[in-house]
C-alpha positions as CSV (number, residue, x, y, z in Angstrom):
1,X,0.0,0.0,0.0
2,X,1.2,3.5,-0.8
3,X,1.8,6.0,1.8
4,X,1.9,9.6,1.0
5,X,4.8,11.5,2.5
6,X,5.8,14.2,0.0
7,X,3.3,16.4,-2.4
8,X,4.7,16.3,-5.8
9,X,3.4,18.6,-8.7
10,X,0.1,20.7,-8.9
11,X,-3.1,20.2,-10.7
12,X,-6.0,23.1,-11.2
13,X,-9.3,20.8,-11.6
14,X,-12.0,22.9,-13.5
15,X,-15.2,21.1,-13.3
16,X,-18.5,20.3,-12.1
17,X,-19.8,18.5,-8.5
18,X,-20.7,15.3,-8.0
19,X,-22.7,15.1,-4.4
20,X,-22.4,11.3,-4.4
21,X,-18.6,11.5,-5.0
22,X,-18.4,9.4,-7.3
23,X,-17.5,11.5,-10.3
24,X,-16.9,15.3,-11.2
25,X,-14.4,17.5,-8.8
26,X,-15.0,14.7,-6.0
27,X,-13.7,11.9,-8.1
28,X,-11.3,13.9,-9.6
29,X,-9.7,15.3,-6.0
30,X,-9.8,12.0,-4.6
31,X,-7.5,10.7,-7.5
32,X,-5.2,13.2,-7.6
33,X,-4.6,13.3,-3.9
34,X,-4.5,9.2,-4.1
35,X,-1.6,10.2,-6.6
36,X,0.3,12.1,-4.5
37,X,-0.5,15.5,-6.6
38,X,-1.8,18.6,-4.9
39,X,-5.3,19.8,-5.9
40,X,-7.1,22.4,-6.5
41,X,-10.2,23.1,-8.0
42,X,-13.0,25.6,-9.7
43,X,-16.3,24.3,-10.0
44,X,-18.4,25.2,-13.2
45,X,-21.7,23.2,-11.9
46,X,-23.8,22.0,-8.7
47,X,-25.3,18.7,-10.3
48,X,-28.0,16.8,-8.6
49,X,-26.9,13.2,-9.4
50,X,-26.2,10.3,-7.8
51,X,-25.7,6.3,-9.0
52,X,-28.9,6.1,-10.3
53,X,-28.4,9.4,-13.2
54,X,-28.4,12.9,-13.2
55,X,-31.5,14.3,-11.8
56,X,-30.7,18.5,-11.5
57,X,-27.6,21.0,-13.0
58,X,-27.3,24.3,-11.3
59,X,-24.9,26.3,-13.2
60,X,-22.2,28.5,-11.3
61,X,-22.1,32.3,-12.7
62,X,-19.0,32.2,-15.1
63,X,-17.9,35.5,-13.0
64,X,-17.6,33.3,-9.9
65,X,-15.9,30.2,-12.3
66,X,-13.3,32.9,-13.2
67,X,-12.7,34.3,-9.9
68,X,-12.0,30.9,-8.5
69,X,-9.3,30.2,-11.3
70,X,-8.2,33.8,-11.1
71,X,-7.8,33.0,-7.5
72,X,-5.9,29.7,-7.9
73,X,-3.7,30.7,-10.6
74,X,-2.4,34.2,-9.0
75,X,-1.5,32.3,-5.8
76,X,-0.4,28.9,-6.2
77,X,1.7,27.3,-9.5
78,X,0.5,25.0,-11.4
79,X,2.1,22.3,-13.3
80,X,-1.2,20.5,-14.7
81,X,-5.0,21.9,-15.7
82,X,-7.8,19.5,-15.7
83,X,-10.8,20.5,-17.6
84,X,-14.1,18.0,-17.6
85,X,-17.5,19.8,-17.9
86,X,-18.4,23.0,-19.1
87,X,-21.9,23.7,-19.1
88,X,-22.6,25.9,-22.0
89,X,-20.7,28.3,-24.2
90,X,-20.2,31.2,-22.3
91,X,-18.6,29.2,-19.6
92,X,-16.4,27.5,-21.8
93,X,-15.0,30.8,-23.4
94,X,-14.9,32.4,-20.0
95,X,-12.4,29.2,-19.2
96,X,-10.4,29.7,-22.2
97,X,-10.2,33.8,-21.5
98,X,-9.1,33.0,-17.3
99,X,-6.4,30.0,-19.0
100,X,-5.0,32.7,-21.7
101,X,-4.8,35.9,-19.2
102,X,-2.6,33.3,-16.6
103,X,-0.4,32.3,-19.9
104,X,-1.2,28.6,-19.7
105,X,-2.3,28.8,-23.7
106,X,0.3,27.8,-25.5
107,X,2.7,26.9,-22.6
108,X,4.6,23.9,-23.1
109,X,5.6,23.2,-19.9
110,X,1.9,23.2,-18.4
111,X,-0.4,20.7,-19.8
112,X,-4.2,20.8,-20.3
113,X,-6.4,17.7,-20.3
114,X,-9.9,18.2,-21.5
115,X,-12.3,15.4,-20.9
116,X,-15.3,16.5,-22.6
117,X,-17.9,15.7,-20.7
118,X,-21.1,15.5,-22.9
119,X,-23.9,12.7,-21.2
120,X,-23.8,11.2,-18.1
121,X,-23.6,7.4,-17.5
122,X,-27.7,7.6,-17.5
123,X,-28.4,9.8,-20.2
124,X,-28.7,13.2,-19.1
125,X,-26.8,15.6,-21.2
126,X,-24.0,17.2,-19.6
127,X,-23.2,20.0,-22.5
128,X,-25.5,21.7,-24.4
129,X,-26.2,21.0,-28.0
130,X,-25.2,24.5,-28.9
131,X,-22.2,24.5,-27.2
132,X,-20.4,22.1,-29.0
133,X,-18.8,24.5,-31.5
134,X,-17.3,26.2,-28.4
135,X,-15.7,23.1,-27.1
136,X,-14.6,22.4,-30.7
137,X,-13.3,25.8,-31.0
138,X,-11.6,25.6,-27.1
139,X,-9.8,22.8,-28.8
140,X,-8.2,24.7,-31.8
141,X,-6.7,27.1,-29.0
142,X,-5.7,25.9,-26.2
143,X,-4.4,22.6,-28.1
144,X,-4.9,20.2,-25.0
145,X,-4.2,16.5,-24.1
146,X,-8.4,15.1,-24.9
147,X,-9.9,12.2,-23.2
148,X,-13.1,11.5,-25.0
149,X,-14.7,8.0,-25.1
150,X,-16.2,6.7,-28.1
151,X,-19.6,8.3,-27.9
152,X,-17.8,12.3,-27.6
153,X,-15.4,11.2,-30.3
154,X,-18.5,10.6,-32.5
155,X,-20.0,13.7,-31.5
156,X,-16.6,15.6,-32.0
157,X,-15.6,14.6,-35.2
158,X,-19.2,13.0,-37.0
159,X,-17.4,9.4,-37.6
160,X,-19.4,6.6,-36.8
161,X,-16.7,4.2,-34.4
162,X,-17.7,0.8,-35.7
163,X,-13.5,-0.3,-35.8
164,X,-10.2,-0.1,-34.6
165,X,-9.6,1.8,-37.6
166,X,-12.6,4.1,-37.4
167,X,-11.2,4.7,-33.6
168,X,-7.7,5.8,-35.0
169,X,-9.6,8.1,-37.7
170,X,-11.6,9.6,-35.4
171,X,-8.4,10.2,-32.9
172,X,-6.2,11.6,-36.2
173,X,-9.2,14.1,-37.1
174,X,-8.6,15.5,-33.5
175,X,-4.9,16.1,-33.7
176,X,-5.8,18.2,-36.9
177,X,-8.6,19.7,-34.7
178,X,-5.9,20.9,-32.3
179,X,-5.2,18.2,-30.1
180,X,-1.9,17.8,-29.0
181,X,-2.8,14.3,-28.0
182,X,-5.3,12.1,-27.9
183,X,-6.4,9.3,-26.0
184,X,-9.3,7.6,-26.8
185,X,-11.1,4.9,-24.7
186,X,-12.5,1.9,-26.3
187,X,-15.0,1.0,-23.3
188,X,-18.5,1.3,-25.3
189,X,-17.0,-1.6,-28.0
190,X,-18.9,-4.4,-28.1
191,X,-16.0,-6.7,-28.0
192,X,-14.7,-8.8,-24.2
193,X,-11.6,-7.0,-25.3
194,X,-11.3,-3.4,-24.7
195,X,-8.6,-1.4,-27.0
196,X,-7.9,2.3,-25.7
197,X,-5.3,4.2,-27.9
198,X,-2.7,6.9,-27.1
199,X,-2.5,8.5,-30.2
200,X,0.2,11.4,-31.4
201,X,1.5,12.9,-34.2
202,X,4.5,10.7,-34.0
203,X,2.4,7.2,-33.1
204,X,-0.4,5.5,-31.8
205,X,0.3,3.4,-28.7
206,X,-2.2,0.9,-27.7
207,X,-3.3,-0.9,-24.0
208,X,-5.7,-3.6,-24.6
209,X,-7.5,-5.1,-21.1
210,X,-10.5,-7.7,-21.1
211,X,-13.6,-5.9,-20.0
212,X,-15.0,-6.3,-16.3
213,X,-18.5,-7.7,-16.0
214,X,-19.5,-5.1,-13.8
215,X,-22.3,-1.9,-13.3
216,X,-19.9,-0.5,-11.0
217,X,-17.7,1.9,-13.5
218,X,-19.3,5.4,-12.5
219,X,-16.9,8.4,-12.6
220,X,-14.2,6.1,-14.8
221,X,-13.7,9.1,-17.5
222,X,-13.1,11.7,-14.8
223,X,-10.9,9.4,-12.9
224,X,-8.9,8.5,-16.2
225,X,-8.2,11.9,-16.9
226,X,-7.2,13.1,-13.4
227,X,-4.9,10.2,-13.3
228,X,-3.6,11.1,-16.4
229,X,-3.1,15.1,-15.5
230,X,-1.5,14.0,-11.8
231,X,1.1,11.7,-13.7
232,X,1.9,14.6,-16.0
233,X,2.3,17.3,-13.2
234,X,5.4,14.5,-11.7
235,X,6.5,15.5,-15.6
236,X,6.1,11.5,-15.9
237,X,6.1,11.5,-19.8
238,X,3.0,10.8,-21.7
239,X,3.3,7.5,-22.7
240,X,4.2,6.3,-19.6
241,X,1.3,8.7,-17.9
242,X,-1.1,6.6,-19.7
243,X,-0.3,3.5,-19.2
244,X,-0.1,4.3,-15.0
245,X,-3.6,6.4,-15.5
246,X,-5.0,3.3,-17.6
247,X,-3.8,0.6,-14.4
248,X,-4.7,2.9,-11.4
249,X,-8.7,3.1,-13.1
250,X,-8.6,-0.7,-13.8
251,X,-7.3,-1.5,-10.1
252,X,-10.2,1.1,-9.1
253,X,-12.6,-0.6,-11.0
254,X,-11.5,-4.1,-9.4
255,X,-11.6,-3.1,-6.3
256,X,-15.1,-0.8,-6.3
257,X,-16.7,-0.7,-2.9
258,X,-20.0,-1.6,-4.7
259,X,-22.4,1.1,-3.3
260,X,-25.4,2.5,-4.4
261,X,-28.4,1.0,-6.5
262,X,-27.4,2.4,-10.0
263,X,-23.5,2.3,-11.9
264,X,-21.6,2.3,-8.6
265,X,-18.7,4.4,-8.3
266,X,-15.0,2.9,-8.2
267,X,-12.9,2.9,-5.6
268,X,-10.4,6.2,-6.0
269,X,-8.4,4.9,-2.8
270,X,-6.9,1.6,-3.8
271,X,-3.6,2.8,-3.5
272,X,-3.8,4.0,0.0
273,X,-3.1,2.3,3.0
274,X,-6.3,3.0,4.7
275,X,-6.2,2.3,8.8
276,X,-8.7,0.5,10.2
277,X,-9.6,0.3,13.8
């Protein structure tokens, strides 16, 4: 079990609450602290959700969104920004304006991973349909790291994932989009394989796993990508970040505590050696 004695690295999590922990800003915390990264976080949404869907959204005035990245980013350095949902299109350019006036655009020595959140587990749309230019567009210019599953990478780029090779189509049409990198998860294939691809302008690297018989998987795209922007604020390089983000959400899924009458969450705290009395 891993004990936590030193903090290494920074990440600035920009995204929405989930009240039953399982996903959004409490997932993603829980991971990077898990990690051993520091976290810190602005919250674009209040959801109402728990295991069971997504019942409510509340969304937080883009003036307060700002002020808490304006007040994380004038304090404290940052090695690592994590974006996952943004609400509507005002929010999402208000996001990209707070990123650009910090100089995190464009700075190669501080990452951005965008998960773009679009539907939740049960349905309930997470972005609205007329925002989806603006995340397209937040793409071209802030050129991050993108985590979408196969469902988002349809919506992002209009190609049907039927294939391996649709899947490395779809991941290539991003990098022209913008994205530095992609990283695409292959978790709605209908195959007792699962394939989820790294893919660069230099290659595509590949981690195949067979898939868990299990409901319990709730909060596994937040997790992924808060994994994958704590290994990158250790400057662990990307290749290697993915592969360690990829094992730490399998081990989370293995190991989920199994609560809740809906898609369970995992469990974030595998690594930790957790006292008991």
């Amino acid at each position: 079990m891993k004990k936590i004695n030193k903090i290494s690295g920074t990440v600035l999590i920009i995204a929405g609450s989930d009240p039953s922990g399982g996903a959004g800003i409490q997932a993603d915390l829980k991971t990077v602290t898990s990690l051993g990264a520091y976290g810190m976080t602005a919250i674009t949404a209040l959801t109402v959700q728990n295991t069971r869907g997504v019942s409510n959204i509340l969304d937080i005035p883009v003036s307060v969104v700002k002020e808490q990245i304006d007040a994380c980013l004038s304090d404290i350095n940052v090695d690592t920004i994590k974006v996952g949902m943004m609400h509507n299109s005002k929010l999402i350019s208000a996001v990209y304006e707070s990123l650009k006036k910090h100089y995190i655009i464009n700075n190669n020595k501080i990452k951005i991973v965008l998960d773009p959140v679009m539907v939740a587990k049960g349905g309930h749309k997470l972005l609205q349909d007329d925002a989806i230019n603006s995340l397209k567009n937040f793409i071209v210019k802030c050129n991050p790291i993108i985590t979408p599953n196969i469902p988002e990478v349809e919506i992002l780029t209009d190609i049907k994932i039927n294939s391996l090779s649709d899947m490395e189509n779809a991941g290539k049409q991003l990098l022209a989009m913008g994205a530095s990198d992609v990283i695409l998860k292959g978790g709605h294939m209908e195959t007792s394989i699962i394939r989820d691809m790294l893919i660069s302008s230099q290659d595509i690297s590949y981690i195949n796993t067979k898939k868990i018989d299990t409901k319990h998987t709730h909060g596994t795209g937040c997790t992924m990508s808060s994994a994958l922007a704590a290994y990158l604020a250790q400057k662990i390089q990307i290749k290697i970040a993915f592969q360690k983000a990829h094992e730490y959400v399998q081990k989370a899924i293995m190991s989920a505590p199994k609560l809740g009458k809906g898609n369970g969450p995992i469990n974030h705290c595998h690594g930790i050696n957790l006292r008991s009395n």
